[in-house]
BASEFI-75810 format. One record per residue: x, y, z of N, C-alpha, C, O in turn; residue in three letters; residue number from 0. Coordinates in steps of 0.001 Angstrom, whole numbers, plus 500000, padded with zeros to 6 digits. Example, Ala and Ser with C-alpha at 12.3 -4.5 7.8 and 13.67 -1.06 7.14 Angstrom:
% BASEFI-75810
n_u; n_v; n_w; ca_u; ca_v; ca_w; c_u; c_v; c_w; o_u; o_v; o_w; res; n
513190; 494310; 507800; 512300; 495500; 507800; 513200; 496700; 507800; 514236; 496681; 508465; ALA; 0;
512850; 497750; 507080; 513670; 498940; 507140; 512900; 500030; 507870; 513409; 501138; 508039; SER; 1;
//
This chain:
% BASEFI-75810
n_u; n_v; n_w; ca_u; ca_v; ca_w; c_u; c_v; c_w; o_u; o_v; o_w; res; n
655651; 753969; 094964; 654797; 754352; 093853; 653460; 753620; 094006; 653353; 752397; 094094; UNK; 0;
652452; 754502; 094029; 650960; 753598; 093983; 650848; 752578; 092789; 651655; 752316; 091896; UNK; 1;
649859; 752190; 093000; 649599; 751212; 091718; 648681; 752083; 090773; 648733; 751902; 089556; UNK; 2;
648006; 752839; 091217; 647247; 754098; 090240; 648655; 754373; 088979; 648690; 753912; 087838; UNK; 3;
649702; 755257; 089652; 650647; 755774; 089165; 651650; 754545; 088105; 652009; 754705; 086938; UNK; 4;
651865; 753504; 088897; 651615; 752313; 087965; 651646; 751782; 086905; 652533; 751306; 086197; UNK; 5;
650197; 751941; 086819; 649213; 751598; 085795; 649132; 752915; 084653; 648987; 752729; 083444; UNK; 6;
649266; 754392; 085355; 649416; 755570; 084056; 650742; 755009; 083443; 650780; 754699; 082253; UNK; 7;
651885; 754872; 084306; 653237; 754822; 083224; 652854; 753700; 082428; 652603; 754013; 081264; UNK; 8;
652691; 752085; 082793; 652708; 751308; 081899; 651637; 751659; 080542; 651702; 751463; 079328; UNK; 9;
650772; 752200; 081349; 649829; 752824; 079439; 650091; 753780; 078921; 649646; 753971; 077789; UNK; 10;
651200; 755081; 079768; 651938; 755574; 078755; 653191; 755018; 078050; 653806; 755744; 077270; UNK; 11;
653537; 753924; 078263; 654763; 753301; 077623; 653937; 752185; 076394; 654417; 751738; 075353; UNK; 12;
652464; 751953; 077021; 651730; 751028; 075677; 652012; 751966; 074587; 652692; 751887; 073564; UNK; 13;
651056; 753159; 075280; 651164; 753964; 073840; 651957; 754567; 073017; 651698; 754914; 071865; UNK; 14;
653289; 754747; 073812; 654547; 755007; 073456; 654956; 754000; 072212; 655305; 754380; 071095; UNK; 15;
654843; 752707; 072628; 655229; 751950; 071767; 654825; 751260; 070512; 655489; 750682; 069651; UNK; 16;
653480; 751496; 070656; 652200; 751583; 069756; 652218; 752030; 068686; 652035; 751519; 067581; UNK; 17;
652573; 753579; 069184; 652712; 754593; 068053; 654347; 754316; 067396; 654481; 754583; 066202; UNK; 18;
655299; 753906; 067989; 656881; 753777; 067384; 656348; 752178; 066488; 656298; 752265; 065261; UNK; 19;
656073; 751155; 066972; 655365; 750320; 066170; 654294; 750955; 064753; 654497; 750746; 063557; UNK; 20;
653522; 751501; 065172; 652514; 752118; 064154; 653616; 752575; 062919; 653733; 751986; 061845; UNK; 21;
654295; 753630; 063302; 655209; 754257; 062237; 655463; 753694; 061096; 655062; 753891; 059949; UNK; 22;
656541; 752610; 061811; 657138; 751683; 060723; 656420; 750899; 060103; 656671; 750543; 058952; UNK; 23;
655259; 750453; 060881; 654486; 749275; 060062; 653501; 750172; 059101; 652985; 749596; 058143; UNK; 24;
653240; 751484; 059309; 652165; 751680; 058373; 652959; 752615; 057730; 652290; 753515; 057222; UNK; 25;
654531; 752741; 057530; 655405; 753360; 056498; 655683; 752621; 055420; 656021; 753001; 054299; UNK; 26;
655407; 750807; 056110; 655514; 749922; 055430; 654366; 749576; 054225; 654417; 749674; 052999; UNK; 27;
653793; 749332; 054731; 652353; 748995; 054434; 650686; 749916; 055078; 649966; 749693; 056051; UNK; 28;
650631; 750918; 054015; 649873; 751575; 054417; 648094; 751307; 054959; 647197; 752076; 055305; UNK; 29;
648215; 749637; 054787; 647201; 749434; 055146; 647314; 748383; 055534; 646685; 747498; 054954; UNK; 30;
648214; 748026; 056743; 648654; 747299; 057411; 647382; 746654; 058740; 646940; 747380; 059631; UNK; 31;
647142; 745721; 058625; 646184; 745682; 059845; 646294; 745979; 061478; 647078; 745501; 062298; UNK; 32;
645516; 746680; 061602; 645602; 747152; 063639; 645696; 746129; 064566; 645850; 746309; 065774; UNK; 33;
645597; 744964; 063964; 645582; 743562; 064704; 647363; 743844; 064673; 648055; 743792; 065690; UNK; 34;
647784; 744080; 063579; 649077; 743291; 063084; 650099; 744749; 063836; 651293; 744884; 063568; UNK; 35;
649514; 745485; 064554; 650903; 746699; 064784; 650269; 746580; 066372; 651036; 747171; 067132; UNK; 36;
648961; 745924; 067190; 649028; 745713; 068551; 649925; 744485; 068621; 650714; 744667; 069548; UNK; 37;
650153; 743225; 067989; 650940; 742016; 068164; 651698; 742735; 068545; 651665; 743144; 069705; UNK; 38;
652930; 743230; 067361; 654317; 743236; 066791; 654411; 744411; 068413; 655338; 744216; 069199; UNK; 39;
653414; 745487; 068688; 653673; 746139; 069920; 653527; 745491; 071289; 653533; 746090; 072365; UNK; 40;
653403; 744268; 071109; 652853; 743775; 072256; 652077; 743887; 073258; 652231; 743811; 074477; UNK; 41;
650981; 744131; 072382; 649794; 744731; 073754; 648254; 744318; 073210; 648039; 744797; 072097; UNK; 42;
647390; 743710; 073634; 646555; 743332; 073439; 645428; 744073; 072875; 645133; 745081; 073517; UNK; 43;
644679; 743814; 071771; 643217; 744496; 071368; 643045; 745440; 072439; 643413; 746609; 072316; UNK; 44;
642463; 744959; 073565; 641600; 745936; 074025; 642541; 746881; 074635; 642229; 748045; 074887; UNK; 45;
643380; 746514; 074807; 644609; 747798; 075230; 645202; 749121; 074238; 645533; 750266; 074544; UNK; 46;
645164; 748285; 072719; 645017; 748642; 071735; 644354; 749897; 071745; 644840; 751007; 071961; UNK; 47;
642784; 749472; 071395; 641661; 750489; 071429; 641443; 751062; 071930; 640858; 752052; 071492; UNK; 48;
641753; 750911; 073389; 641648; 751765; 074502; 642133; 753290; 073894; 641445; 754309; 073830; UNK; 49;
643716; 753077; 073421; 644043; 753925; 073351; 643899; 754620; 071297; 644050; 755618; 070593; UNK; 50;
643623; 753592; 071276; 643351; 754210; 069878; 642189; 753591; 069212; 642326; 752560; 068554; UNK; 51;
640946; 754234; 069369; 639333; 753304; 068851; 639206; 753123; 067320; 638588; 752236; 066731; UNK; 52;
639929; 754162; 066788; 639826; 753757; 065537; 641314; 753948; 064792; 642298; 754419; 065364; UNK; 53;
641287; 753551; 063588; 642324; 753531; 062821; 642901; 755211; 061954; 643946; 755616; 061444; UNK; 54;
641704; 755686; 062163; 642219; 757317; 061606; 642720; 758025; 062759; 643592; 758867; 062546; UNK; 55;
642184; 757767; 064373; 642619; 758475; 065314; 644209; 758341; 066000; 644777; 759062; 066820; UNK; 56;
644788; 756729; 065084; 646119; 755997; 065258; 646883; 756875; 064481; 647896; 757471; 064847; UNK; 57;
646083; 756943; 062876; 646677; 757755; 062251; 647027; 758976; 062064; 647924; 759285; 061280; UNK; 58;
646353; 759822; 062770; 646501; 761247; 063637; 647568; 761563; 064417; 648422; 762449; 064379; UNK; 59;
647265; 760383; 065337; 648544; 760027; 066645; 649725; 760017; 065759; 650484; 760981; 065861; UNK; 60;
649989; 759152; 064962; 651286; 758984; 063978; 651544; 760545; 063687; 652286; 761277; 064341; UNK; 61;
651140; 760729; 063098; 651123; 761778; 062041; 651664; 763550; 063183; 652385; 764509; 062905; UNK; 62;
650976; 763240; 064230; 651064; 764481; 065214; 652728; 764459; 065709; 653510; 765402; 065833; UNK; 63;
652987; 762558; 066001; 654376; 762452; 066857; 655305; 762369; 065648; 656474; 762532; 065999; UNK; 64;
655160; 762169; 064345; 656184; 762354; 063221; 656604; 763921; 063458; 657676; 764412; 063812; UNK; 65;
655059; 764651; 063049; 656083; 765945; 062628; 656457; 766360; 064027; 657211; 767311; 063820; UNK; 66;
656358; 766181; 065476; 657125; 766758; 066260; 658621; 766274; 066673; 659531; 766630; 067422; UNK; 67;
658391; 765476; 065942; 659973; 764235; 065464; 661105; 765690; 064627; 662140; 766256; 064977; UNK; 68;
660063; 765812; 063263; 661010; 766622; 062389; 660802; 767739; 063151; 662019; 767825; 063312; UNK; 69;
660303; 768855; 063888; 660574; 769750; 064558; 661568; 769789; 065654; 662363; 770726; 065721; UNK; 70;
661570; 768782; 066556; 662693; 768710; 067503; 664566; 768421; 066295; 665679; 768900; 066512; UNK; 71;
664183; 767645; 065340; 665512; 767740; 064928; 665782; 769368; 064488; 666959; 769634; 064731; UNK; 72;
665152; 770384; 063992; 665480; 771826; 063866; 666024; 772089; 065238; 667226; 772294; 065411; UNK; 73;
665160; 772084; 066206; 666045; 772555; 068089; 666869; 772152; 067619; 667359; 772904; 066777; UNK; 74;
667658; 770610; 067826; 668724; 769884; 068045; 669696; 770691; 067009; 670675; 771248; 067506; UNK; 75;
669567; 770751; 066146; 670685; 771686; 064818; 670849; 773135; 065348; 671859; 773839; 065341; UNK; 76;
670119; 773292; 065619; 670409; 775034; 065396; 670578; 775137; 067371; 670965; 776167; 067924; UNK; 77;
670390; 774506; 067746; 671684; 774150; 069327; 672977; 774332; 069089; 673634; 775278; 069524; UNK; 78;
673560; 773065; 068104; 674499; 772647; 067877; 675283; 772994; 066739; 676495; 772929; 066941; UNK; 79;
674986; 773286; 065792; 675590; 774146; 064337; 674794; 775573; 064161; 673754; 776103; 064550; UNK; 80;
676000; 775880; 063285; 675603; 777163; 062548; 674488; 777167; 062039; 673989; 776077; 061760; UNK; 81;
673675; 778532; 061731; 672696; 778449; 061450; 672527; 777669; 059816; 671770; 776779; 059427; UNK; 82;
673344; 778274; 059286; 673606; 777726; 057695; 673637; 776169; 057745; 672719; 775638; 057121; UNK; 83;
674676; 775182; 058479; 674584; 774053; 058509; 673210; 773247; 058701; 672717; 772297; 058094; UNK; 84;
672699; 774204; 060058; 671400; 773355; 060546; 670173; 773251; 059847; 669385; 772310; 059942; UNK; 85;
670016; 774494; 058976; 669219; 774614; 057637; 669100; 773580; 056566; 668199; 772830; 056190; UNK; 86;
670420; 773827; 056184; 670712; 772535; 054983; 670865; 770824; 055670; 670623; 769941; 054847; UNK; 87;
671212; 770395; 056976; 671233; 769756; 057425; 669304; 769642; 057867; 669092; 768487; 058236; UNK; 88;
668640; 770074; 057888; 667161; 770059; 058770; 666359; 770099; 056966; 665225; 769642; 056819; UNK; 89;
666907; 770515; 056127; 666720; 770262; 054542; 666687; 768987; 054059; 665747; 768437; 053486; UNK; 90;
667850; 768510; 054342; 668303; 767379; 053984; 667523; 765974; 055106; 667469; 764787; 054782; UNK; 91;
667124; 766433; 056112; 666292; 765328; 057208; 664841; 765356; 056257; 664455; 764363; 055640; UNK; 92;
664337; 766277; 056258; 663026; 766703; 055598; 662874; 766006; 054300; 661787; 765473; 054076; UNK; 93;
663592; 765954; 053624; 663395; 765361; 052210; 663430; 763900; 052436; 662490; 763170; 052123; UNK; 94;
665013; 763295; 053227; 664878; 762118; 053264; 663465; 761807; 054450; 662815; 760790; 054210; UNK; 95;
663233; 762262; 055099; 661894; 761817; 055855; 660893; 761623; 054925; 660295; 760548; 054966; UNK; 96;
660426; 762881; 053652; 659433; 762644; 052982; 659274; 761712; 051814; 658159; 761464; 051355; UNK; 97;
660629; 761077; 051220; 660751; 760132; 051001; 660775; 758535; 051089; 660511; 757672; 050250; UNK; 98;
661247; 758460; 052604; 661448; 757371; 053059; 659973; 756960; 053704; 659881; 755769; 054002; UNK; 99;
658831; 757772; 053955; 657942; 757835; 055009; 656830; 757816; 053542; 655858; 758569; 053602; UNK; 100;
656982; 757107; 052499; 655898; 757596; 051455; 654916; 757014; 052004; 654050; 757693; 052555; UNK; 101;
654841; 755617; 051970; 653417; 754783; 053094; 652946; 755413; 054050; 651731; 755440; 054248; UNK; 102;
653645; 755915; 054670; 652730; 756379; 055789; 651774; 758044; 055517; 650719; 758445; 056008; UNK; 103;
653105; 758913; 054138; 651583; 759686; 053827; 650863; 758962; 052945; 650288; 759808; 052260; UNK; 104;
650558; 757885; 052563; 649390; 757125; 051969; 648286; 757207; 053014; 647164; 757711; 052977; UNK; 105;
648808; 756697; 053749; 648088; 756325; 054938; 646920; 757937; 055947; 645750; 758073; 056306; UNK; 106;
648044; 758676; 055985; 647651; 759990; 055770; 646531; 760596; 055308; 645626; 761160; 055922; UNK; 107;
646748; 760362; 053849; 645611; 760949; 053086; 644711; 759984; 053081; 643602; 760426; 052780; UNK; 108;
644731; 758446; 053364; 643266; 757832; 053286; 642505; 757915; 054452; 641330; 757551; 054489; UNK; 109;
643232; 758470; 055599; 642715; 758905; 057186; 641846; 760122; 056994; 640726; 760269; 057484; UNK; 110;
642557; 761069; 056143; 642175; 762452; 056173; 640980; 762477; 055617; 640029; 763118; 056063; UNK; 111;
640966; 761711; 054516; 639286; 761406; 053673; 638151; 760832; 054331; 636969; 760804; 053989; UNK; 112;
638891; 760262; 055607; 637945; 759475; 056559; 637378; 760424; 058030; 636442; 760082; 058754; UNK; 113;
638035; 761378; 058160; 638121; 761536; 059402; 638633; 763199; 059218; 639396; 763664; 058372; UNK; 114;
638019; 763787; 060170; 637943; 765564; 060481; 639543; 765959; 060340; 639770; 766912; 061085; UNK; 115;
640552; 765597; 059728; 641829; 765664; 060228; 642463; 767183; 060376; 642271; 767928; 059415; UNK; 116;
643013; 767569; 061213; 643324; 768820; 061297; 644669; 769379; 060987; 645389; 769855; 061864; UNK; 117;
645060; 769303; 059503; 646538; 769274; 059041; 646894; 770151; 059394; 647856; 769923; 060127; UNK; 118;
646613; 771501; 059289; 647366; 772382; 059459; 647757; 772862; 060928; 648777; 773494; 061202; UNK; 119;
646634; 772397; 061951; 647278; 772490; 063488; 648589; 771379; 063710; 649557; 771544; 064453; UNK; 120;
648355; 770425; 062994; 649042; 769145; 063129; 650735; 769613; 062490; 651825; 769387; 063016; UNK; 121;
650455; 770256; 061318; 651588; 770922; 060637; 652387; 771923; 061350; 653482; 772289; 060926; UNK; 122;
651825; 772397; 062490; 652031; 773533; 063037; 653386; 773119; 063610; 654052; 773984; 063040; UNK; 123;
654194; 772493; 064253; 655246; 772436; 064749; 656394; 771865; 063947; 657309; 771303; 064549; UNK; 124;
656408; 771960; 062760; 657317; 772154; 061267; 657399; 773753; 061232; 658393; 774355; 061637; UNK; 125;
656143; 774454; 060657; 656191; 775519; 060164; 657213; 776046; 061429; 658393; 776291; 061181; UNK; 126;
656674; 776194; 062758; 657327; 776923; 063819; 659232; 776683; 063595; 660144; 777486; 063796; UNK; 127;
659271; 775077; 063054; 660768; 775119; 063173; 661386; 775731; 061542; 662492; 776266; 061623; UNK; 128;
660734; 775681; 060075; 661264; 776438; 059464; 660762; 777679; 060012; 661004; 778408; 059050; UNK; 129;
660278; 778372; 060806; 660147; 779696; 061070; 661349; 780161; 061828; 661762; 781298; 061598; UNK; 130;
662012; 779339; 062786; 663064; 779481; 063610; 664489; 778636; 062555; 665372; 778407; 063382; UNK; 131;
664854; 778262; 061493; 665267; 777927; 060975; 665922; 779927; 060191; 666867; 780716; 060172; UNK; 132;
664784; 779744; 059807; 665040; 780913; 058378; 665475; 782429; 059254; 666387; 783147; 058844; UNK; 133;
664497; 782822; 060753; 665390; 784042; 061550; 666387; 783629; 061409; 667043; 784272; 060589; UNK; 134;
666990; 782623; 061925; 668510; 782206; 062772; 669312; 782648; 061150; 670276; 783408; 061060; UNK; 135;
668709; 782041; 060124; 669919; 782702; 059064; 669873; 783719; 058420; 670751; 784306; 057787; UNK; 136;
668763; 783947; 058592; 668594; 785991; 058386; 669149; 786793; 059135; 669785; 787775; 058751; UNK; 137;
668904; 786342; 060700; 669777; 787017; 061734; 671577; 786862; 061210; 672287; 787855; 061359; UNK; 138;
672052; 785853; 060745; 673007; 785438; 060413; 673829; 786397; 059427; 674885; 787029; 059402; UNK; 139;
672606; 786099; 058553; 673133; 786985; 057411; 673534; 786159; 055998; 674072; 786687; 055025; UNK; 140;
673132; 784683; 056114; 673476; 783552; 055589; 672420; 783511; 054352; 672824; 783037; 053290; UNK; 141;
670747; 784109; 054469; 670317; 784029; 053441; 669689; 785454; 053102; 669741; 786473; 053791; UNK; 142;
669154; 785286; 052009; 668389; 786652; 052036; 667326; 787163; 052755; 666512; 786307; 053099; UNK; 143;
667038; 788528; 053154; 665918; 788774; 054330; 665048; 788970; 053544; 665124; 789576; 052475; UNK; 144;
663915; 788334; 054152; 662620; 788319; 053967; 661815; 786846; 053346; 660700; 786835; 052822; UNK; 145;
662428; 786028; 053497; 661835; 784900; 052784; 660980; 784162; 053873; 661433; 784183; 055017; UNK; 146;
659615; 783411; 053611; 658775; 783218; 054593; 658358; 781332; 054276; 658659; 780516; 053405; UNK; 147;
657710; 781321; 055257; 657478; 780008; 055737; 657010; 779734; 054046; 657648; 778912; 053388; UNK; 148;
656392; 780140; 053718; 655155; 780061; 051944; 656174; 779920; 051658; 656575; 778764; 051797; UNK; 149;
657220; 780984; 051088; 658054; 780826; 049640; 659050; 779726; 049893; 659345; 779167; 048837; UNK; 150;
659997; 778962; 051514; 660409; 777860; 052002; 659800; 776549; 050864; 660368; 775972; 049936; UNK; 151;
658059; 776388; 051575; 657806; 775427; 050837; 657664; 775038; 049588; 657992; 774016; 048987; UNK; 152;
656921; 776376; 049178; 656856; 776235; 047690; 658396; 776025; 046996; 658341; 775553; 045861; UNK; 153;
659544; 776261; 047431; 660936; 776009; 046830; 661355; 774852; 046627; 662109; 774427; 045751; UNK; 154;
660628; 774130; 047818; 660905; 772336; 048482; 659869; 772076; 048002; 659541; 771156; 048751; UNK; 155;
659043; 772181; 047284; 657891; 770971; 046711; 658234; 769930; 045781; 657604; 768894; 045569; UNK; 156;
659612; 770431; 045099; 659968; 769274; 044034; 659997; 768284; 045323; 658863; 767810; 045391; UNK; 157;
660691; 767835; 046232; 660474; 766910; 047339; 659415; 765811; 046687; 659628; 764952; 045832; UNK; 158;
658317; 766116; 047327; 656941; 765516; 046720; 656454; 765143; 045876; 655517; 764345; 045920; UNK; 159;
657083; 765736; 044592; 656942; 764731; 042959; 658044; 764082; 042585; 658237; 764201; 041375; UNK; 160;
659203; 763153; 043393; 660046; 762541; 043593; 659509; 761213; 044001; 658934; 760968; 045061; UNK; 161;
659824; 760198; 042811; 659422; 758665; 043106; 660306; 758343; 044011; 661482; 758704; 044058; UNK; 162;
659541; 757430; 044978; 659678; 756938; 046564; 661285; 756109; 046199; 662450; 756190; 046588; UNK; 163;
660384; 755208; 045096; 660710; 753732; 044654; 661868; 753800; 043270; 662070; 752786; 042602; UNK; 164;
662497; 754985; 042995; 663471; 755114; 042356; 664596; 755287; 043153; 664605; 755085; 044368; UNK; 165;
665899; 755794; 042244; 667501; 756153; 043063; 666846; 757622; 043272; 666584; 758328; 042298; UNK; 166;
666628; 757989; 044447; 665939; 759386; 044242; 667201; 760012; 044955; 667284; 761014; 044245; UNK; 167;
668139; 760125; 045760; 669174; 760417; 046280; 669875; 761285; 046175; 670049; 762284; 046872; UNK; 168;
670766; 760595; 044393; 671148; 761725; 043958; 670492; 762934; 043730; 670590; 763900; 044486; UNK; 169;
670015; 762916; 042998; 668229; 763939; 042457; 667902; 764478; 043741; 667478; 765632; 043687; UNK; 170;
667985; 763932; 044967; 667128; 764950; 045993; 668749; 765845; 046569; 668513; 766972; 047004; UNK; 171;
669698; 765585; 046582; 670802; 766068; 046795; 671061; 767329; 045696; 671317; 768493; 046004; UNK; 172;
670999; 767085; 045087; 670924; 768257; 043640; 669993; 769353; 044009; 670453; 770494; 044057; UNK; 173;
668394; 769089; 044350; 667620; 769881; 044410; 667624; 770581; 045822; 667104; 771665; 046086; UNK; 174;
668277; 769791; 046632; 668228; 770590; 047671; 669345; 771686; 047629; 669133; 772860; 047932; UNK; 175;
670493; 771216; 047244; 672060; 772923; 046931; 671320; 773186; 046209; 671730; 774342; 046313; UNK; 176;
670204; 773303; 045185; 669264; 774504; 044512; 669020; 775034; 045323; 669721; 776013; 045578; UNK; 177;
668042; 774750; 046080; 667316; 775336; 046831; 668529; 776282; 047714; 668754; 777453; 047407; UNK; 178;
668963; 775854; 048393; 669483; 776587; 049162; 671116; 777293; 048744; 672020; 777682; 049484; UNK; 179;
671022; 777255; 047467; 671586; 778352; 046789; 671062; 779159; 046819; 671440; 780212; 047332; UNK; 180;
669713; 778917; 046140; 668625; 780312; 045926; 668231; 780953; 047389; 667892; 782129; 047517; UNK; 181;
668300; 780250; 048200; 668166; 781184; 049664; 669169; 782384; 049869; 669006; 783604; 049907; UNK; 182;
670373; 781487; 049999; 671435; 782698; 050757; 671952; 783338; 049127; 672992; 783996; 049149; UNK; 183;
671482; 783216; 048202; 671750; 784510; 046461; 671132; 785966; 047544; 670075; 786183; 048137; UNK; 184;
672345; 786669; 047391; 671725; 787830; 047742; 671966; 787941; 049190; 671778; 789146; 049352; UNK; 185;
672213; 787540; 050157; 672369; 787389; 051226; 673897; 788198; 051757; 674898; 787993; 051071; UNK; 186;
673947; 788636; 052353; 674952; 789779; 053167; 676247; 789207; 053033; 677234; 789858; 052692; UNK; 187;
676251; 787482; 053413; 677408; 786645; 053189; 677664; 786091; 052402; 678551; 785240; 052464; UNK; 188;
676888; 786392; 051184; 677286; 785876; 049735; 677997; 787239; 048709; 678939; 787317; 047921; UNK; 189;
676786; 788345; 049323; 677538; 789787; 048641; 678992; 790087; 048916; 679663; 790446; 047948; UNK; 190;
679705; 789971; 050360; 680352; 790183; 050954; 681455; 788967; 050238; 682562; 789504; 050193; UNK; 191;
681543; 787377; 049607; 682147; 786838; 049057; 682414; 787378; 047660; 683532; 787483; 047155; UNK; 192;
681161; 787736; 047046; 681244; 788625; 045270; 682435; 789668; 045372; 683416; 789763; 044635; UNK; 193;
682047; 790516; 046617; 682560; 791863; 045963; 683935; 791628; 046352; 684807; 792447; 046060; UNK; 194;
//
């Protein structure tokens, strides 16, 4: 192996770790200092900056490798379970993610006020996995046909007016068998249980 080749892996493993450092510390503390997540990553300022010059472009980085975090867990489910399971199971990741991760959308929105942020390209590999979420159980027959990425979220927004810092648990467990009651009501494999 050259030393060129080298030198790319070890600064793709800085930044690798940078950003898995970044996560937690600015899930923690949304305004955690950039001094304080190059330490804890072990990599020096200027190695730091190198790869990330400012603090909204860290926060981008975060924000881009989260949601392709919650998109790969949709692949991984709907690989491995029924479509119905991987739904309510990729439901149930989603909520506890948007819960557990409240700091870091703090962090989020004080980036976004700072900086050109491009949510909705950034959003784009969620939507794609509830998009491949909701065929797989339409194809199924598990919920009702025709429901779209829009009416998904708008169903799941209670999510988001759910205190971080309460027992939110139960309460998000409740709202989610709402929700996905109201999906498969009407659905080929719910008619087919009625009649």
């Amino acid at each position: 192996m050259t030393d060129e080749l080298v030198m790319r892996s070890d600064a793709k493993k800085n930044r690798e770790r940078i950003l898995e450092v970044a996560v937690g510390e600015l899930t923690r503390d949304p305004a955690v200092a950039l001094s304080a997540i190059a330490k804890k990553a072990g990599v020096g300022q200027g190695t730091f900056y190198r790869h990330f010059p400012t603090r909204e472009k860290l926060v981008f980085e975060v924000y881009q490798f989260e949601m392709q975090q919650v998109a790969l867990l949709a692949e991984h489910l709907l690989a491995t379970k029924p479509p119905k399971a991987a739904l309510r199971e990729w439901m149930d990741g989603l909520a506890e993610y948007a819960l557990t991760k409240a700091g870091l959308a703090t962090a989020i929105q004080q980036a976004a006020s700072l900086y050109e942020f491009p949510g909705k390209s950034g959003y784009a590999p969620v939507q794609a996995a509830v998009e491949a979420l909701l065929r797989a159980n339409e194809k199924a027959g598990t919920i009702r046909s025709g429901i779209t990425n829009d009416d998904f979220f708008l169903a799941i927004a209670g999510i988001w007016q759910m205190d971080s810092r309460s027992d939110w648990r139960p309460r998000l467990a409740r709202l989610m068998t709402l929700v996905m009651d109201g999906l498969c009501a009407g659905s080929p494999e719910s008619l087919k249980q009625s009649g």
